[in-house]
C-alpha positions in Angstrom: 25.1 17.0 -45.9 27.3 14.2 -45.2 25.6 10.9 -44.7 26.7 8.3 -42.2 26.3 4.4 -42.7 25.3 2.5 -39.9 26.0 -1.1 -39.5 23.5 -3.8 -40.1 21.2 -5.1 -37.8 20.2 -8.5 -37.3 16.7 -9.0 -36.8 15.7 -11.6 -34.2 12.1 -12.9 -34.3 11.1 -10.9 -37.4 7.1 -10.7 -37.8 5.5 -8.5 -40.8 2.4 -9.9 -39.3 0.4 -6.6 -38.2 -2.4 -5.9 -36.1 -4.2 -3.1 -35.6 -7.3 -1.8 -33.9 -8.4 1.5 -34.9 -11.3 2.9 -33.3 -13.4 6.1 -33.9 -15.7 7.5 -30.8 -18.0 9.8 -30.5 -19.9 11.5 -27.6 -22.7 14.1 -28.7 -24.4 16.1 -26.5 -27.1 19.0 -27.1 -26.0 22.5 -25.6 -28.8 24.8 -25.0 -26.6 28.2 -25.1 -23.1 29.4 -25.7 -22.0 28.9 -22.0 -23.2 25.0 -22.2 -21.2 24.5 -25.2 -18.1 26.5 -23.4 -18.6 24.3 -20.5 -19.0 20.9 -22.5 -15.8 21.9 -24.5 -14.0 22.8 -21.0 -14.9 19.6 -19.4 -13.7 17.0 -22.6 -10.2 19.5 -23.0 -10.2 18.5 -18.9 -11.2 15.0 -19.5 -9.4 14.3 -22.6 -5.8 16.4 -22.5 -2.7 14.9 -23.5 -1.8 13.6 -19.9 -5.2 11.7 -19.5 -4.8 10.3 -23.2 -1.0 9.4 -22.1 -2.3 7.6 -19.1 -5.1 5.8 -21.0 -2.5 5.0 -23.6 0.2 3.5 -21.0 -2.2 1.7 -19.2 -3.3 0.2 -23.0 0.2 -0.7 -23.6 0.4 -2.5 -20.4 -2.9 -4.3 -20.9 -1.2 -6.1 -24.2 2.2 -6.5 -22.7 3.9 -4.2 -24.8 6.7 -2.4 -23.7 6.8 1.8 -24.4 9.5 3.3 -26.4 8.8 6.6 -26.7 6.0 8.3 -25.9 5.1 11.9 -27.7 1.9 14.2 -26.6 0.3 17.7 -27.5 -2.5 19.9 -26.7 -4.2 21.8 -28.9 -5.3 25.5 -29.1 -8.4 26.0 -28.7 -9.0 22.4 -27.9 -8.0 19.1 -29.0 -4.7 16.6 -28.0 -2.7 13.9 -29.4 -0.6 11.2 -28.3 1.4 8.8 -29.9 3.7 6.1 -28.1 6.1 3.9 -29.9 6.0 0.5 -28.6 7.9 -2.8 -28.7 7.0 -6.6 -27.9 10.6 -7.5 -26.7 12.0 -5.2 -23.0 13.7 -2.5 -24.5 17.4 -2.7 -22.9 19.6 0.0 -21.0 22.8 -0.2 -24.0 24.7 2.6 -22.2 24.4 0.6 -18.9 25.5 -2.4 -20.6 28.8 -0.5 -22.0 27.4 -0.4 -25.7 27.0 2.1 -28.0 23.2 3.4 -28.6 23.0 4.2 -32.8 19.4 6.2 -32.5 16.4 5.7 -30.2 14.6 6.4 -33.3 16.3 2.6 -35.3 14.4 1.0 -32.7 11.7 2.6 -33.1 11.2 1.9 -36.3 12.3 -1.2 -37.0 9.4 -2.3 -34.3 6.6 -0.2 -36.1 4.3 -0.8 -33.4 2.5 2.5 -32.1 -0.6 3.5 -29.9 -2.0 6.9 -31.3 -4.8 8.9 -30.2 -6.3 12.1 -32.0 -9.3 14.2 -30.1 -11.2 16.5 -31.4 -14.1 18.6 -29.4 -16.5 21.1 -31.4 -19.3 22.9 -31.2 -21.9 24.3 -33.5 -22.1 28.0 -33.2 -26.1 28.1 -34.2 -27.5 24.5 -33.4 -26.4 23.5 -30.2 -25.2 20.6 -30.9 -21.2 19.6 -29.1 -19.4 16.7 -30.4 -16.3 15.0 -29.1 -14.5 12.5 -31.3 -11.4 10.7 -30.4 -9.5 8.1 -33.1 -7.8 5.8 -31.7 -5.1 3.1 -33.0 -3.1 0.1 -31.7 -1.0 -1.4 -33.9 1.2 -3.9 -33.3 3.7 -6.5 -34.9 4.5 -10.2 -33.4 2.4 -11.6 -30.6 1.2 -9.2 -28.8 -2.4 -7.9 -29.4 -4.3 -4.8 -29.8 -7.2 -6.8 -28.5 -6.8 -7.3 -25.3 -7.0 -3.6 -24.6 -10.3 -3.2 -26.4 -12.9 -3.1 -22.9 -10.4 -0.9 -21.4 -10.7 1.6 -24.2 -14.4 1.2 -24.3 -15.0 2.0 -20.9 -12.2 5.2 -20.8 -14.0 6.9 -23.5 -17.6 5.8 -22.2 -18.5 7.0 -25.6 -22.2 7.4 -27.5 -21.0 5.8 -30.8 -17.7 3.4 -31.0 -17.2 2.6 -34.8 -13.9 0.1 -34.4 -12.1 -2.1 -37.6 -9.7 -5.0 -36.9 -7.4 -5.5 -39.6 -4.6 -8.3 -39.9 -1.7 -7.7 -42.8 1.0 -9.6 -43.9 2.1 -13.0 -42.9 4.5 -14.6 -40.3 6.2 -18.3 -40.7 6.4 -21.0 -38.4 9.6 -23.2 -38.0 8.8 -25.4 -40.5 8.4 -22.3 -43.3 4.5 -22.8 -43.6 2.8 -19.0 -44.2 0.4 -18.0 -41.7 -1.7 -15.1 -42.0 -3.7 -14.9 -38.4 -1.8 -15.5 -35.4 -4.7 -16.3 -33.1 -8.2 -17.1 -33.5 -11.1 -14.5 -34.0 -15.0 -16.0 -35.0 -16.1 -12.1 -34.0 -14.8 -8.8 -32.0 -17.3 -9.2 -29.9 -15.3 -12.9 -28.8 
């Protein structure tokens, strides 16, 4: 396997400051007999397939002014979907329209390690009655842009029973003058 160098990139704007907002929801609903459980499975795979995720997902990334990449989606057999889309802060730019060469769509993609992912998964017990949906969502992003902004959106699209969410900050970013900061915006509470 012959391995191919690639010329350096130079990184404008560089931030190792990340964001990210991961959620975990969860609806629950009590299903008398086996065709209530069918029929609450039926309507979350209708209500929650990879297009309606990848709609939920864009609109997210539009909500925090990101700009998508790349956007991958499944569905799942029996049930179940995921999406992920690959996200950047800065406009991504047309380099075969403007007459240079494009190295990989996946360099930019990494180099940006910003992402939206979303994981469902729909069950029922065979005995109890009881149906459970559970999505996990996460936004994580790098620079300015925040996973917050999206977060009544997401609420509301899911219009879930139980939303357990985390907010985590990593790394650091400088200013011009060197100085380390470690939170880009202020937070007292998520609920701000």
């Amino acid at each position: 396997m012959e391995i191919k160098s690639i010329k350096k990139l130079k990184l404008y704007g560089f931030n190792n400051l990340t964001k990210t907002l991961s959620f975990n929801m969860y609806d629950i609903c009590y299903a008398k007999s086996p065709e209530h459980r069918q029929a609450y499975i039926e309507y979350i795979d209708e209500m929650f397939n990879a297009e309606r995720l990848t709609q939920i997902l864009t609109e997210v990334a539009h909500i925090i002014g990101a700009n998508i990449l790349n956007v991958a989606r499944q569905d799942y057999d029996p049930q179940g979907a995921s999406v992920t889309i690959l996200i950047s802060e800065e406009p991504v730019i047309d380099k075969k329209a403007a007459g240079k060469d494009l190295i990989s769509e996946a360099v930019v993609a990494h180099l940006d390690k910003s992402h939206i992912t979303v994981h469902t998964y729909p069950e029922t017990h065979p005995h109890n009655g009881i149906a459970t949906f559970r999505a996990d969502i996460d936004v994580a992003t790098c620079g300015v842009i925040s996973p917050l902004k999206a977060l009544n959106y997401l609420i509301d699209s899911f219009d879930s029973d139980i939303v357990v969410m985390d907010y985590r900050v990593r790394g650091f970013t400088r200013d011009v003058k060197g100085k380390k900061h470690y939170i880009d915006h202020k937070i007292n509470s998520i609920q701000d």
